[in-house]
N, CA, C and O atoms as a DFTB+ gen file, in Angstrom:
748 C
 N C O
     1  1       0.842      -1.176       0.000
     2  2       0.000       0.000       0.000
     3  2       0.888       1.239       0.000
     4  3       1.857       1.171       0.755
     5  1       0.739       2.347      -0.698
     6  2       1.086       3.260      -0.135
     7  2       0.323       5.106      -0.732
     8  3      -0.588       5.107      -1.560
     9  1       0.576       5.726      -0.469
    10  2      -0.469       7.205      -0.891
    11  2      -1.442       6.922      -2.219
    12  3      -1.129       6.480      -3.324
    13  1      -2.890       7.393      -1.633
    14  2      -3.588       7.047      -3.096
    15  2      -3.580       8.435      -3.330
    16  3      -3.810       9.099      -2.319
    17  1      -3.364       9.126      -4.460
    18  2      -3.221      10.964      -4.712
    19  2      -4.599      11.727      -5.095
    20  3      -4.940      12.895      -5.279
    21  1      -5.372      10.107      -5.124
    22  2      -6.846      10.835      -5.307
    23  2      -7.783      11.065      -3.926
    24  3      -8.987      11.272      -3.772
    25  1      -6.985      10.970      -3.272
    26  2      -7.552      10.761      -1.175
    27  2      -6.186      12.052      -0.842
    28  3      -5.022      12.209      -1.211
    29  1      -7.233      12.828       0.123
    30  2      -6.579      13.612       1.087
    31  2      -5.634      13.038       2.155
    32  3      -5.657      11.813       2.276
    33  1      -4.816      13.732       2.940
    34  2      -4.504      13.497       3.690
    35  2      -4.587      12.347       4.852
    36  3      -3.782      11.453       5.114
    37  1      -5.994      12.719       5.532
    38  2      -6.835      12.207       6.671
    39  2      -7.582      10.722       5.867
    40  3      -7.966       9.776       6.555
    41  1      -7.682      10.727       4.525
    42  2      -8.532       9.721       4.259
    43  2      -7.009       8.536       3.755
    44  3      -7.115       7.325       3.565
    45  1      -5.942       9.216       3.665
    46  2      -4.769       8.097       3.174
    47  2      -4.482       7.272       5.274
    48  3      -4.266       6.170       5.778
    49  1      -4.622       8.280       5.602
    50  2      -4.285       8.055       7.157
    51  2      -5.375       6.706       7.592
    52  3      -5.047       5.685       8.196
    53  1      -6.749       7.074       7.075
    54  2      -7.628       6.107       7.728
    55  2      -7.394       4.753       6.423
    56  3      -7.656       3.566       6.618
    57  1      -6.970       5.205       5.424
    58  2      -6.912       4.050       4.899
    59  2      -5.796       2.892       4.687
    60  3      -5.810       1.809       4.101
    61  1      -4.665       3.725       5.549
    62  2      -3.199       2.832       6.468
    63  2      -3.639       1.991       8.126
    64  3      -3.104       1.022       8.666
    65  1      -4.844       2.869       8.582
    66  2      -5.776       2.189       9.335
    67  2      -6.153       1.084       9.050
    68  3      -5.589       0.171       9.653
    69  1      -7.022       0.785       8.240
    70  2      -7.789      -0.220       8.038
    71  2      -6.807      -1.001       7.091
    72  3      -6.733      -2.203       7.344
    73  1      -6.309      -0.704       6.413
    74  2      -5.083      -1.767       6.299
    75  2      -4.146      -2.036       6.736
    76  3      -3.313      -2.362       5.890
    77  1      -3.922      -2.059       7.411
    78  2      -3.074      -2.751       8.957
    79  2      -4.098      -3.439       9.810
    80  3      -3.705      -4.381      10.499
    81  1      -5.702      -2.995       9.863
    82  2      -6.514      -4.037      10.271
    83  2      -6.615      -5.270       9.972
    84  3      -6.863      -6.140      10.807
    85  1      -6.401      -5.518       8.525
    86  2      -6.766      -6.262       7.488
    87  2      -5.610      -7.846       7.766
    88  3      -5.635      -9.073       7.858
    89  1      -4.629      -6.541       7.798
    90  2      -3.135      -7.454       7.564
    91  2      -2.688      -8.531       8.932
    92  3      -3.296      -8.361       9.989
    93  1      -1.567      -9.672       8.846
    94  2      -1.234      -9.588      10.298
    95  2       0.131      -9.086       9.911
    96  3       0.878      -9.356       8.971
    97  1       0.255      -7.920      11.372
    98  2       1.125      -7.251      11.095
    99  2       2.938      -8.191      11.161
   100  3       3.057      -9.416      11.185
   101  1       3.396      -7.796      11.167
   102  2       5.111      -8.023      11.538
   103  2       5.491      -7.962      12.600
   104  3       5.644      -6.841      13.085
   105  1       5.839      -9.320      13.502
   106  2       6.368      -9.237      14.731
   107  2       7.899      -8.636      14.881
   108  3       8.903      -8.976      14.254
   109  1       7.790      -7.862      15.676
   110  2       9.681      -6.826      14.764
   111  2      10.581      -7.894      15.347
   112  3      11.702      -7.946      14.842
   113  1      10.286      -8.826      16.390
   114  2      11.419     -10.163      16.825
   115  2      11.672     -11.108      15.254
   116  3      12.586     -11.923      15.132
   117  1      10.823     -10.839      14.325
   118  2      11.053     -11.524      13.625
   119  2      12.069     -11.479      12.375
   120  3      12.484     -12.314      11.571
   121  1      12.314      -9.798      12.648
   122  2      13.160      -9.102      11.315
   123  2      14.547     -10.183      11.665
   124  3      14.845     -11.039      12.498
   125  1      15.101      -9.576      10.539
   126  2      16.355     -10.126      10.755
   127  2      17.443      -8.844      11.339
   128  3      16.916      -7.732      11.356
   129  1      18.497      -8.894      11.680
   130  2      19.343      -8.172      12.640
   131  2      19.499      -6.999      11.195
   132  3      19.258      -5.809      11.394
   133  1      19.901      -7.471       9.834
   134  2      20.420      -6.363       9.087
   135  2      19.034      -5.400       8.823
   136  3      19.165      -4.249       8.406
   137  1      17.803      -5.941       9.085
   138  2      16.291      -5.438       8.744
   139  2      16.037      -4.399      10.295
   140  3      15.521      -3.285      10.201
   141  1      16.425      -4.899      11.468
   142  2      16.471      -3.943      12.544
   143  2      17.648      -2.798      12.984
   144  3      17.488      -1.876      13.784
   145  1      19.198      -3.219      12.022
   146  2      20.100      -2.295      12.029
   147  2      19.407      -0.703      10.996
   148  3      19.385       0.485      11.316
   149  1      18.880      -1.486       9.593
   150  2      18.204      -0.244       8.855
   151  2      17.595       0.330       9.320
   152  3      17.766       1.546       9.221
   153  1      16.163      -0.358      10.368
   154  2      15.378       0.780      11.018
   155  2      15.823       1.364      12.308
   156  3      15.309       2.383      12.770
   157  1      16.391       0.978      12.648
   158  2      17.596       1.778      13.653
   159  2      18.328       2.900      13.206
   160  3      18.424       4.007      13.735
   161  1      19.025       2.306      11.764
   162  2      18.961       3.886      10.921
   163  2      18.422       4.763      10.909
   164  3      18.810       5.801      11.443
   165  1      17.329       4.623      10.280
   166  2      15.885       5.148      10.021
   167  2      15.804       6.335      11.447
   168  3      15.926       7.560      11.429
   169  1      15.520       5.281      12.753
   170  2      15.372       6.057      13.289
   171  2      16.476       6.875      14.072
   172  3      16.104       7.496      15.068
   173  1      17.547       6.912      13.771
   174  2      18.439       7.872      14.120
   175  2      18.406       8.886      13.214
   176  3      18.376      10.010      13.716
   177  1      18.402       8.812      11.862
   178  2      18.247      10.229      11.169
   179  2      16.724      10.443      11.389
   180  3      16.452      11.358      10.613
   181  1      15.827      10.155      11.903
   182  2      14.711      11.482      12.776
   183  2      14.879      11.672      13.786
   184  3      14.767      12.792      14.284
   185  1      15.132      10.862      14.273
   186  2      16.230      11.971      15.518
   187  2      16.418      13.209      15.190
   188  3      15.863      14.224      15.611
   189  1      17.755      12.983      13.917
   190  2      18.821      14.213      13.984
   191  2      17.801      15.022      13.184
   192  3      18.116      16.197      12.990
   193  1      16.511      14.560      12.631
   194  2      15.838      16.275      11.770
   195  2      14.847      16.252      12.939
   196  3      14.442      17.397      12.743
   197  1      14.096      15.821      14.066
   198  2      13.996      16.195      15.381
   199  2      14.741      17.564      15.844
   200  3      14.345      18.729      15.880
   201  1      15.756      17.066      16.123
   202  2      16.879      17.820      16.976
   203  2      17.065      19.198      15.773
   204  3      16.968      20.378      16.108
   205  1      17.335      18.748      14.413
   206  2      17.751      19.956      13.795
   207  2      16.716      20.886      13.655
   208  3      16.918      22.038      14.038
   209  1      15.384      20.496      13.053
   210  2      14.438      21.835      12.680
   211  2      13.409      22.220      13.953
   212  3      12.560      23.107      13.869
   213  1      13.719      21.099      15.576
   214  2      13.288      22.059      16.322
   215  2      13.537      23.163      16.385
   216  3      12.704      24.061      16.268
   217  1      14.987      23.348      16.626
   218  2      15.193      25.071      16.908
   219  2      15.325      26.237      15.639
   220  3      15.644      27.420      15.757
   221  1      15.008      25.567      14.528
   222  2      14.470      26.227      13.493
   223  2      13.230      26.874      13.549
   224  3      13.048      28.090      13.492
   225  1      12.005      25.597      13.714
   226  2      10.773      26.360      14.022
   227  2      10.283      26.926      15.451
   228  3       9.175      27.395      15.713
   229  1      11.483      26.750      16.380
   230  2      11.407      27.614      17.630
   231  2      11.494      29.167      17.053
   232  3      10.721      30.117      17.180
   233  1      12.689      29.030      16.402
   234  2      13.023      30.156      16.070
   235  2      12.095      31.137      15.052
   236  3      12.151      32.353      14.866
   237  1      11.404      30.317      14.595
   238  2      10.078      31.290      13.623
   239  2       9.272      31.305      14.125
   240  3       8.593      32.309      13.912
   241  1       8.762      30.415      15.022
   242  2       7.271      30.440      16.369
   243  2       7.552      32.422      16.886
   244  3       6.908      33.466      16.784
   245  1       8.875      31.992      17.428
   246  2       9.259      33.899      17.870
   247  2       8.867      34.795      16.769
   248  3       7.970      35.638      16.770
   249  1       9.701      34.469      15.813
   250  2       9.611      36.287      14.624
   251  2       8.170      36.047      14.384
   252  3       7.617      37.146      14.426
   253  1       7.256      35.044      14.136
   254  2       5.806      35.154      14.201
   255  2       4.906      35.942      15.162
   256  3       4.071      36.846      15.199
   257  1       5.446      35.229      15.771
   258  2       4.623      35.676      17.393
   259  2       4.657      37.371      17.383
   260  3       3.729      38.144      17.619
   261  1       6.410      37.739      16.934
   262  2       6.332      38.934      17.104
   263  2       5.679      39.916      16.025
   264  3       5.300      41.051      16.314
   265  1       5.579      39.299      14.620
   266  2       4.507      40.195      14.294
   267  2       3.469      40.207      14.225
   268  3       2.732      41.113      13.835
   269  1       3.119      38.740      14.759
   270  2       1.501      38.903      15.318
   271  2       1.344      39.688      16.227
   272  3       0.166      40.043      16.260
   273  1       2.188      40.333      17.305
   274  2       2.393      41.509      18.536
   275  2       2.137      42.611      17.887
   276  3       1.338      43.429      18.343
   277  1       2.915      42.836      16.476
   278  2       2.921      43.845      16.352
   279  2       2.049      44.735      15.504
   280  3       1.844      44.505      14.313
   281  1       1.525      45.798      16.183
   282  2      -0.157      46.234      15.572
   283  2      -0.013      46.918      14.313
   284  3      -0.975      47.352      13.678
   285  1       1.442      47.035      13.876
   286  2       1.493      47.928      12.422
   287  2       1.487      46.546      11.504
   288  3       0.734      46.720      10.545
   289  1       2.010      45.406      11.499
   290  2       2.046      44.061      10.490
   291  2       0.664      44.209      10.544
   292  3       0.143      45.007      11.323
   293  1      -0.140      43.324       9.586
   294  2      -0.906      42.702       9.172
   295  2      -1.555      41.339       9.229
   296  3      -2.688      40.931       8.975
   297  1      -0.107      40.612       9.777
   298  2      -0.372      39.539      10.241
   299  2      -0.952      39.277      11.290
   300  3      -0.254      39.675      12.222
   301  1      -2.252      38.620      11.783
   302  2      -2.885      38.368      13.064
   303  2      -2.545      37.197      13.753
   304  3      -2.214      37.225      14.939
   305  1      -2.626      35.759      12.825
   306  2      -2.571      35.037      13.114
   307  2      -1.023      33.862      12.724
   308  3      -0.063      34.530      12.339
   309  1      -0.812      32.695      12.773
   310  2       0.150      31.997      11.919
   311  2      -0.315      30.379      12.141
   312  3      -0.833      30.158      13.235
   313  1      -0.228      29.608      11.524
   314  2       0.339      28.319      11.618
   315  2       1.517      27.814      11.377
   316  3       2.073      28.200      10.349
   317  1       2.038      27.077      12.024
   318  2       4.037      26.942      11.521
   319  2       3.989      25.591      11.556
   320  3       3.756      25.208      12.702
   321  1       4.132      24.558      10.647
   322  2       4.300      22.674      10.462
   323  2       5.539      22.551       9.630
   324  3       6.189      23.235       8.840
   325  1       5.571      21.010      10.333
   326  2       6.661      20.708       9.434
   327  2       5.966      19.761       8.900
   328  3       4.943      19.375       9.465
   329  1       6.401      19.192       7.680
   330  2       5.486      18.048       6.720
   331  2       6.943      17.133       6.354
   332  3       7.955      17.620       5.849
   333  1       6.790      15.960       6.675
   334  2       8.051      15.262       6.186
   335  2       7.098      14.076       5.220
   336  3       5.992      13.593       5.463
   337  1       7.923      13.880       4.190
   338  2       7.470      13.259       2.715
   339  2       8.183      12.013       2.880
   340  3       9.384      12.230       3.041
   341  1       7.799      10.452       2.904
   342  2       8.500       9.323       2.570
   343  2       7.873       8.772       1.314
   344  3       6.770       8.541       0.818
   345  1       8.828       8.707       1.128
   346  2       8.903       8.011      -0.819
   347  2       9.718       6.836      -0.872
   348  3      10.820       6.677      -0.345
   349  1       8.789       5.700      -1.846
   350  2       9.092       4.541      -1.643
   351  2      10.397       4.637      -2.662
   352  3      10.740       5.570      -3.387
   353  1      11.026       3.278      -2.446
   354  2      12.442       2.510      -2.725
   355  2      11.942       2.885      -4.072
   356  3      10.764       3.209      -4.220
   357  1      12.965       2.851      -5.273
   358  2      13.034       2.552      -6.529
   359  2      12.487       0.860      -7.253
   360  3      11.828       0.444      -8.206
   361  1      13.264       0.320      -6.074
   362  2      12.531      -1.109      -5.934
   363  2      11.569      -1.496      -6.072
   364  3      11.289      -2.423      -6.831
   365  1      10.656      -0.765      -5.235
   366  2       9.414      -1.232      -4.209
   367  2       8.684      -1.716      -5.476
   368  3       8.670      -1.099      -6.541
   369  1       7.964      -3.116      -5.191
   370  2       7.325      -3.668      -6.292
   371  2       5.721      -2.495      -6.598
   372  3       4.986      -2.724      -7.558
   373  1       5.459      -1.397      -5.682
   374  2       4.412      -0.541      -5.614
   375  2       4.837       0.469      -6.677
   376  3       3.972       0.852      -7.465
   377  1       6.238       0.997      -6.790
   378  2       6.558       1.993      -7.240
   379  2       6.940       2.278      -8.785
   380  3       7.809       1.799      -9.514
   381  1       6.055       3.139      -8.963
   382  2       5.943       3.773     -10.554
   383  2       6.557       4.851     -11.208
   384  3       6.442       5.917     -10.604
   385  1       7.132       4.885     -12.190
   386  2       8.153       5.778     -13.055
   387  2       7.060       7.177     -12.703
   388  3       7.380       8.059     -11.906
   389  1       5.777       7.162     -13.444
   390  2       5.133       8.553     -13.317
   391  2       4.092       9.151     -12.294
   392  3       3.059       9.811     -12.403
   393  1       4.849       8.610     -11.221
   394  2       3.922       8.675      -9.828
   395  2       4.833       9.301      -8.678
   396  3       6.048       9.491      -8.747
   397  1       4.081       9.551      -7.723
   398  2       5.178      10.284      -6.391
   399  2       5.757       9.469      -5.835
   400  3       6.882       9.517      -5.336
   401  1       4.766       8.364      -5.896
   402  2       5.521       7.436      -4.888
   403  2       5.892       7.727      -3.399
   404  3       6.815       7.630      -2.590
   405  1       4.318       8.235      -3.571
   406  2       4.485       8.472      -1.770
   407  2       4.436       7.294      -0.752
   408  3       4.018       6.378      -1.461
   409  1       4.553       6.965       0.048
   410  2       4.758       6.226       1.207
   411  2       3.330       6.819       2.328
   412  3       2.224       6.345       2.590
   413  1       4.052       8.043       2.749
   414  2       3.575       8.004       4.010
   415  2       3.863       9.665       4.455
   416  3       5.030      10.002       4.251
   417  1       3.132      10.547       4.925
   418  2       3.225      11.846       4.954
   419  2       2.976      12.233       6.587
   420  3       1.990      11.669       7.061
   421  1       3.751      13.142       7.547
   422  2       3.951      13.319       9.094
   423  2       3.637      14.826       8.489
   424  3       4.339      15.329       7.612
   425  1       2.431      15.513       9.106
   426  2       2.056      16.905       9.360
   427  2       2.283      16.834      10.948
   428  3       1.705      16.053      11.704
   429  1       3.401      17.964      11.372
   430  2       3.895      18.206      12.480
   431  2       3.281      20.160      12.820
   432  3       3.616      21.183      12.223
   433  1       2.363      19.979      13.942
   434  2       2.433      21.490      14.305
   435  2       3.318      21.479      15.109
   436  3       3.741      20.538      15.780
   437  1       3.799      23.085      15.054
   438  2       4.837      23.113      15.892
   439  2       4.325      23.591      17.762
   440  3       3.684      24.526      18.242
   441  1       4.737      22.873      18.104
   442  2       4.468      23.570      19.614
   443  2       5.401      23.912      20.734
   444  3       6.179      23.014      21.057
   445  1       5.451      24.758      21.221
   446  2       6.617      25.387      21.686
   447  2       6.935      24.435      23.070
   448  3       7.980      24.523      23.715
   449  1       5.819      23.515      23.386
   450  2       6.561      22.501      24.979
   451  2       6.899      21.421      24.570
   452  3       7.007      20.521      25.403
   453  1       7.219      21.101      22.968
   454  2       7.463      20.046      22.608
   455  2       9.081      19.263      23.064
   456  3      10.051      19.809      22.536
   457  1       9.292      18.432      23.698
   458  2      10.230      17.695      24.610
   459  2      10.994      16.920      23.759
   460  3      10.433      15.961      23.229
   461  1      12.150      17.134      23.518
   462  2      12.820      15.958      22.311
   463  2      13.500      14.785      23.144
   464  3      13.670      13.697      22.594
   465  1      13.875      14.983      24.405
   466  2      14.455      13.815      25.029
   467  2      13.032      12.639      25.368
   468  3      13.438      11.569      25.822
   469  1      12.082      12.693      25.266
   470  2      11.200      12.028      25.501
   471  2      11.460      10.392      24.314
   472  3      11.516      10.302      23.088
   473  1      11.560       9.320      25.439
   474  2      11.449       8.443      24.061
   475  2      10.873       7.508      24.391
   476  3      10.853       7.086      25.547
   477  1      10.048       6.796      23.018
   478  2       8.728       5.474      22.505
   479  2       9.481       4.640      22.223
   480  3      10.301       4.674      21.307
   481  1       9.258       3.661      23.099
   482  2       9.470       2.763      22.946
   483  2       8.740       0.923      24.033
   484  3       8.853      -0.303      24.004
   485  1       8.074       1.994      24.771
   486  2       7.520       1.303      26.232
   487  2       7.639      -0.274      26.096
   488  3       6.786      -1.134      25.879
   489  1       9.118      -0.344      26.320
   490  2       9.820      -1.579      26.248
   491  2       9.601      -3.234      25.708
   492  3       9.699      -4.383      26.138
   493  1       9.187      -2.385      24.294
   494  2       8.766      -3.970      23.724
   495  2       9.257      -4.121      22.430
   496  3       8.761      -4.675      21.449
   497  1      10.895      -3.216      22.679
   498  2      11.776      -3.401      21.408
   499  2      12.971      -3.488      22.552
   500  3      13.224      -2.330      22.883
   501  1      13.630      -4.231      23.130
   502  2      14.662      -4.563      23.827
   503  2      15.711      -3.259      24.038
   504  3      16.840      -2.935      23.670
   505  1      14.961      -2.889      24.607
   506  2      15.889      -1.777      25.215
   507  2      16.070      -0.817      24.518
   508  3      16.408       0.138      25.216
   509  1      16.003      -0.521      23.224
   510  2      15.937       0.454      21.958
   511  2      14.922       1.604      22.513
   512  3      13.793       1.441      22.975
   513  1      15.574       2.683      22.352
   514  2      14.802       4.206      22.462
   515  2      14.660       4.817      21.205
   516  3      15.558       5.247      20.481
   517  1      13.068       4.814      20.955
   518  2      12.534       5.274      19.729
   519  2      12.642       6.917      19.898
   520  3      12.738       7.219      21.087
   521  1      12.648       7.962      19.073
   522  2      12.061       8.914      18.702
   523  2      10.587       9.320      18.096
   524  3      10.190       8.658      17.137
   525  1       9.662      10.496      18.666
   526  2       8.713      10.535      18.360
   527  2       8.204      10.240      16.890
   528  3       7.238       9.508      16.675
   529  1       8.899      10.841      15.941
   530  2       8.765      10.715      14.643
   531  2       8.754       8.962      13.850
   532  3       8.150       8.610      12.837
   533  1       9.384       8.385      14.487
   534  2       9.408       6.991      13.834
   535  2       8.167       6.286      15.009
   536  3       7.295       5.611      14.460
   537  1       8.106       6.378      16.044
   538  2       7.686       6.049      16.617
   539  2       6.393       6.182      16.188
   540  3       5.606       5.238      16.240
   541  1       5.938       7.840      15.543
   542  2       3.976       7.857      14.730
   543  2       4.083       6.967      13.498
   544  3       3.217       6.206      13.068
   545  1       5.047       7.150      13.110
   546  2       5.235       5.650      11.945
   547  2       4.640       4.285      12.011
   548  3       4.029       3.705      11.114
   549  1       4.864       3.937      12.997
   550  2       4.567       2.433      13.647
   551  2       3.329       2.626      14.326
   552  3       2.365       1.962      13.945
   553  1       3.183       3.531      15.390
   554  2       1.861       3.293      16.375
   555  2       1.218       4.081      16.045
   556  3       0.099       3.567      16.031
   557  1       1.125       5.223      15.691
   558  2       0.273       6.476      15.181
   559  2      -0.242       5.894      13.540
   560  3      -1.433       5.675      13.321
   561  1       0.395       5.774      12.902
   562  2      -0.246       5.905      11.484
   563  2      -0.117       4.168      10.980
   564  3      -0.295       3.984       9.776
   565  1       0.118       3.182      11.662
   566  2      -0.323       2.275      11.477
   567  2       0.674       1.424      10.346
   568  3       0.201       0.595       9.569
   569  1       1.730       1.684      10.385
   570  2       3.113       0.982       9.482
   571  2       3.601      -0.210       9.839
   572  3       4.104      -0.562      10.906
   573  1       3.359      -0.934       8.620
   574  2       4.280      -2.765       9.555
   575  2       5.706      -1.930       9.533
   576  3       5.924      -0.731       9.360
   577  1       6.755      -3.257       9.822
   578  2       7.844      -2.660      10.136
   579  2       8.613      -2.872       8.153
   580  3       9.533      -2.295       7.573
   581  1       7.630      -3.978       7.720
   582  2       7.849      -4.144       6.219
   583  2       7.622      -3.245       5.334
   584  3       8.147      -3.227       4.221
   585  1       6.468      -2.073       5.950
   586  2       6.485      -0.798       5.114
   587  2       7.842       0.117       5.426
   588  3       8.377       0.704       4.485
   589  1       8.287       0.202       6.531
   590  2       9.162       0.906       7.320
   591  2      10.151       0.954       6.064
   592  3      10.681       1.868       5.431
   593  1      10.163      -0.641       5.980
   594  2      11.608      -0.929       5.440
   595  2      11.519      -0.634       4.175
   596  3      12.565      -0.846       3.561
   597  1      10.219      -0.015       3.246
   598  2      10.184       0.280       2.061
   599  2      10.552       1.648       1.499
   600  3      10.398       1.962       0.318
   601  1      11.150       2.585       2.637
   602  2      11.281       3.697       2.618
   603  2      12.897       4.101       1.822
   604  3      14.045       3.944       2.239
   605  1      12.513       4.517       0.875
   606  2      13.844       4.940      -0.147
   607  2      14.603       6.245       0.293
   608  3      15.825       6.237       0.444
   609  1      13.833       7.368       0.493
   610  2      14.335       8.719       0.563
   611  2      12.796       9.592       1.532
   612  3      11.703       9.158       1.898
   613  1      13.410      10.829       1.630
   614  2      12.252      11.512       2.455
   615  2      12.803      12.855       2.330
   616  3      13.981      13.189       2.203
   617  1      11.447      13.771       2.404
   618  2      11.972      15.304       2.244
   619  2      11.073      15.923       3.208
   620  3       9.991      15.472       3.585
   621  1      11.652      17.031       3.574
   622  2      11.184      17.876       5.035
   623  2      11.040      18.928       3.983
   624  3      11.543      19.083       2.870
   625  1      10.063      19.692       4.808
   626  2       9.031      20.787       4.468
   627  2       8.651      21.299       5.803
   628  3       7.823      20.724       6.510
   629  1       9.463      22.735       6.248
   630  2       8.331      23.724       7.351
   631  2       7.795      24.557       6.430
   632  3       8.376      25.198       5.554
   633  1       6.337      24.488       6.764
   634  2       5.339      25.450       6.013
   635  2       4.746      26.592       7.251
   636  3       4.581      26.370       8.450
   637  1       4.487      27.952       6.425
   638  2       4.004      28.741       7.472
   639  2       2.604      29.432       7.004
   640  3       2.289      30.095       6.016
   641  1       2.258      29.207       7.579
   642  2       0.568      29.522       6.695
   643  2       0.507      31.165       7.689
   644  3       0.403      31.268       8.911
   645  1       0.579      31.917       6.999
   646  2       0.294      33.462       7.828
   647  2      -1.202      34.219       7.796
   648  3      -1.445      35.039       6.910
   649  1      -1.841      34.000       8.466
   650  2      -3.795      34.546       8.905
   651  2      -3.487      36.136       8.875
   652  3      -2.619      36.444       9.692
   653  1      -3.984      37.177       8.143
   654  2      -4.377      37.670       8.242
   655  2      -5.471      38.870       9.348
   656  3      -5.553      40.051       9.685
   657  1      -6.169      37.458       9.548
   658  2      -7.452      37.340      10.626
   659  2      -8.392      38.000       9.461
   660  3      -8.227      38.066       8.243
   661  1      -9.715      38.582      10.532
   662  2     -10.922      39.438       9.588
   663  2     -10.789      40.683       9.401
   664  3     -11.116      41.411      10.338
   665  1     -10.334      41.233       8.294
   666  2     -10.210      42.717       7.845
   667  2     -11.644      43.169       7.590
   668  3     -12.414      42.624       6.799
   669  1     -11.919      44.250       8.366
   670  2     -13.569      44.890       7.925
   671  2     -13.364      45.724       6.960
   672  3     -12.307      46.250       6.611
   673  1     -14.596      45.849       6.463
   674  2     -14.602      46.809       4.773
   675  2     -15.592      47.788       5.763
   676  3     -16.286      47.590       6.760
   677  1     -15.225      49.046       4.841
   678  2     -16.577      50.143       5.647
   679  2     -18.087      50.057       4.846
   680  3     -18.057      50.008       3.616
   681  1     -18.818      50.048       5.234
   682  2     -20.313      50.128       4.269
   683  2     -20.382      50.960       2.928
   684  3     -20.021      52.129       2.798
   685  1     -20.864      50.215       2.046
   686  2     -20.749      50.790       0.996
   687  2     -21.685      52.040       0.629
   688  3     -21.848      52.547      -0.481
   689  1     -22.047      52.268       1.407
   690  2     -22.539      53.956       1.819
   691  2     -21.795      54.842       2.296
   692  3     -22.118      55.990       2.602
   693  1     -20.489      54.205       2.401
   694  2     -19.718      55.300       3.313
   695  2     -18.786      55.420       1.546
   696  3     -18.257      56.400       1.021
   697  1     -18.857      54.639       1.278
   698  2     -17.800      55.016       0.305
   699  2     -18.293      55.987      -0.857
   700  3     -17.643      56.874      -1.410
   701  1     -19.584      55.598      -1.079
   702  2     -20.746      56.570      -2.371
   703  2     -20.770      57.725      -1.474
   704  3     -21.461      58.541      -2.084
   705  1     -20.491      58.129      -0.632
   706  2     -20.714      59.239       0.237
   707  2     -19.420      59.785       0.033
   708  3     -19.314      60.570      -0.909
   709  1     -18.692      59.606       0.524
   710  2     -16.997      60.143      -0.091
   711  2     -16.604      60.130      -0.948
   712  3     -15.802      61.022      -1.220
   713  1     -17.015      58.785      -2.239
   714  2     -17.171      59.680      -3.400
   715  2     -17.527      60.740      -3.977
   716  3     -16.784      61.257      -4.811
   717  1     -18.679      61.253      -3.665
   718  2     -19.575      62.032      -3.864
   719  2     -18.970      63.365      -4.023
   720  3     -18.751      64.099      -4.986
   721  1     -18.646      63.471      -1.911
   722  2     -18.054      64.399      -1.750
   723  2     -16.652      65.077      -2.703
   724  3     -16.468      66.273      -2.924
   725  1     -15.794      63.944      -3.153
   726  2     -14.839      64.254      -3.422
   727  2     -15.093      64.806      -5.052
   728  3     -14.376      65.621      -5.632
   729  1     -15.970      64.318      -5.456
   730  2     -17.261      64.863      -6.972
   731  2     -17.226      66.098      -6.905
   732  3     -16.641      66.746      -7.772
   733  1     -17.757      66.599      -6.009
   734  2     -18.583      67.904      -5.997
   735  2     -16.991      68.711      -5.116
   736  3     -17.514      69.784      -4.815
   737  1     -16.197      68.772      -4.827
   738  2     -14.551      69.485      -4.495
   739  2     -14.255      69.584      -5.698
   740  3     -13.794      70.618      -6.181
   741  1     -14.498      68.437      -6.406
   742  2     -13.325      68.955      -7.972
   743  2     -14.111      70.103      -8.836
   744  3     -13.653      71.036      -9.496
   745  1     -15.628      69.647      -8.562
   746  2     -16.139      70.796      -9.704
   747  2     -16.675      71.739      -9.287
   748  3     -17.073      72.614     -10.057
């Protein structure tokens, strides 16, 4: 299985749901040592984009914040995510020359009490300390460890969506009225 491009987001999510219902999943005792060294990989480089674009989007949560403070910007509001993209192997018997070849998509808001030493793993991978990010992989979004392992490449994306908020217009009587006025000044 992996991204259908004619399903949103939330409906690829419920439909990694129900297929992982379907399936029996992968007992991870069963990988082999070079199949648990890769996802050990795996999850050490999210770790390190963990660790790296926290204090990236710490650092824009602030310059946001501050011109949402500030009453001359325009900006009222913000959203700040990170979106990380997995794209299957070249291999993968799923994967097509004129397709994305998506895998599997992590929309991350950013939140400023977010804890990076925290780690998943509630001891039913031998002692191994997961990171949050691999960790929604598996228990959050419903990944055998055989999809895990189908993962070729991946691309990070912080997006900042900037609100505006509600700008009021004045009544359009006020404006035929100051037109008017400004009519009858010229002539």
């Amino acid at each position: 299985m992996k991204y259908d491009s004619k399903l949103n987001h939330h409906q690829n999510l419920l439909a990694w749901k129900q297929h992982s219902m379907r399936i029996k999943g992968t007992d991870y005792d069963s990988l082999n040592e070079a199949e648990k060294n890769w996802l050990r990989g795996l999850n050490d480089l999210l770790l390190k984009i963990e660790k790296k674009f926290y204090p990236i989007m710490a650092t824009m949560d602030r310059e946001l914040t501050e011109r949402v403070d500030d009453q001359s910007d325009w900006m009222k509001d913000f959203n700040l995510e990170r979106v990380i993209t997995f794209y299957l192997r070249e291999d993968d018997s799923e994967y097509e020359v004129d397709d994305d070849n998506v895998l599997i998509q992590i929309y991350d808001m950013y939140f400023e009490s977010e804890d990076l030493d925290v780690e998943y793993s509630e001891g039913r991978f031998s002692g191994e300390k997961h990171c949050y990010l691999y960790h929604q992989l598996y228990d959050h979004f419903h990944l055998d460890w055989r999809d895990l392992l189908r993962i070729g490449s991946l691309y990070v994306e912080i997006k900042i969506d900037e609100q505006s908020g509600m700008l009021q217009l004045s009544p359009i009587s006020e404006f035929i009225t100051r037109r008017s006025q400004k009519v009858d000044q010229i002539g």
